[in-house]
C-alpha positions in Angstrom: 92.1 78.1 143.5 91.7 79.1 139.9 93.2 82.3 138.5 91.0 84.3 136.9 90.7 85.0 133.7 92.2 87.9 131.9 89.9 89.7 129.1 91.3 90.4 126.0 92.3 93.9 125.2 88.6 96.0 124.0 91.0 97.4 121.1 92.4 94.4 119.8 88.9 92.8 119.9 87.7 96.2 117.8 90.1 96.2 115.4 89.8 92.6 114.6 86.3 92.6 114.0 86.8 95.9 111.5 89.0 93.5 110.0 86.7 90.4 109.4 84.3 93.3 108.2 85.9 94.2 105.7 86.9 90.8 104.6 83.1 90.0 104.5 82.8 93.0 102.5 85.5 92.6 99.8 84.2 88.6 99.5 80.9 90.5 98.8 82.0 92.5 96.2 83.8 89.6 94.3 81.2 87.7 94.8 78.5 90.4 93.3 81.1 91.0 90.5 80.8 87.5 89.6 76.6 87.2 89.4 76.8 90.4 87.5 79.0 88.8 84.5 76.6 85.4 85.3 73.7 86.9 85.1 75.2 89.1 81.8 76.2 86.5 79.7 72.3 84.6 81.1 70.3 87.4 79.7 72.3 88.1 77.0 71.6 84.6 75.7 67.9 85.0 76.5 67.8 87.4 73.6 67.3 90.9 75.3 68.2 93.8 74.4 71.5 94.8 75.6 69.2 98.3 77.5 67.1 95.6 79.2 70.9 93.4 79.9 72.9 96.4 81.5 69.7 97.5 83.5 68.8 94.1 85.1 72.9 93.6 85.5 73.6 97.1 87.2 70.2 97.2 89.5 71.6 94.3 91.7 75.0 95.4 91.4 74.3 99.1 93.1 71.5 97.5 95.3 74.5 95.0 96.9 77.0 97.7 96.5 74.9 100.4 98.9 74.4 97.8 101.3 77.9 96.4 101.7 78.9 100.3 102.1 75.9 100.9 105.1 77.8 97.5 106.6 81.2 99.0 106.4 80.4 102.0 107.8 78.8 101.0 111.1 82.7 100.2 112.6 83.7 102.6 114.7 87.4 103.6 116.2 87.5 101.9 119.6 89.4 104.5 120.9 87.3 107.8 120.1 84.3 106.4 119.0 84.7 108.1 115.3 83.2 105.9 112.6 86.1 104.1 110.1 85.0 105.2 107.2 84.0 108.6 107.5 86.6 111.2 106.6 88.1 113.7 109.0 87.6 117.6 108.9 91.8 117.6 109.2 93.9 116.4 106.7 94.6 113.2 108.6 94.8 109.9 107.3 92.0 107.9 107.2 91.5 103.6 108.1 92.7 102.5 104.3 96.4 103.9 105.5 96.3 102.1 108.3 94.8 105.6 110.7 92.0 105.9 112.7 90.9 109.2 110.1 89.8 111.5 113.4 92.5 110.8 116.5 95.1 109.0 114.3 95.4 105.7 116.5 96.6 103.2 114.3 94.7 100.4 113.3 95.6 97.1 115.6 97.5 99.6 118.0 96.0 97.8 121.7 94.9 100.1 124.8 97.9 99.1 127.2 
């Protein structure tokens, strides 16, 4: 007879996938960094105006920026359901100190 199989802990599965999020959000950002000072030194050698060079370099940059945000801060705390990035009404420390920011369970802490 087999054994069955033991599911992984619900928090550990959570908090690894907040972690691969924001992995996947910081490669973003380099990488949006990176077509910004592409795409700055292409137009600026394309003659325009350096108006017309910081417009069509920022547009892209906020555009990406907003939606890596909105992907961030869909994660939510496995324990009370509190989304990561949106700060408490208490003075607790929020998920870039390593604390849920509304019931203080530290990030990677499992259920058992």
């Amino acid at each position: 007879m087999s054994t069955p199989q033991q599911l992984p802990d619900p928090y550990l599965v959570a908090w690894d996938k907040i972690r691969r999020g924001e992995k996947r959000a910081m490669i973003g950002m380099m990488a949006l960094v990176a077509v910004m000072l592409a795409g700055t030194l292409f137009l600026r050698y394309v003659s325009l105006t350096p108006t017309m060079v910081r417009i069509l370099a920022i547009a892209p940059i906020l555009a990406g920026s907003l939606s890596l945000l909105a992907y961030r801060a869909r994660f939510r705390c496995p324990k009370c359901d509190y989304r990561i990035l949106t700060r408490a009404k208490t003075s607790k420390p929020g998920f870039s100190q390593g604390f849920c920011a509304n019931c203080g369970i530290r990030v990677g802490t499992p259920k058992s």
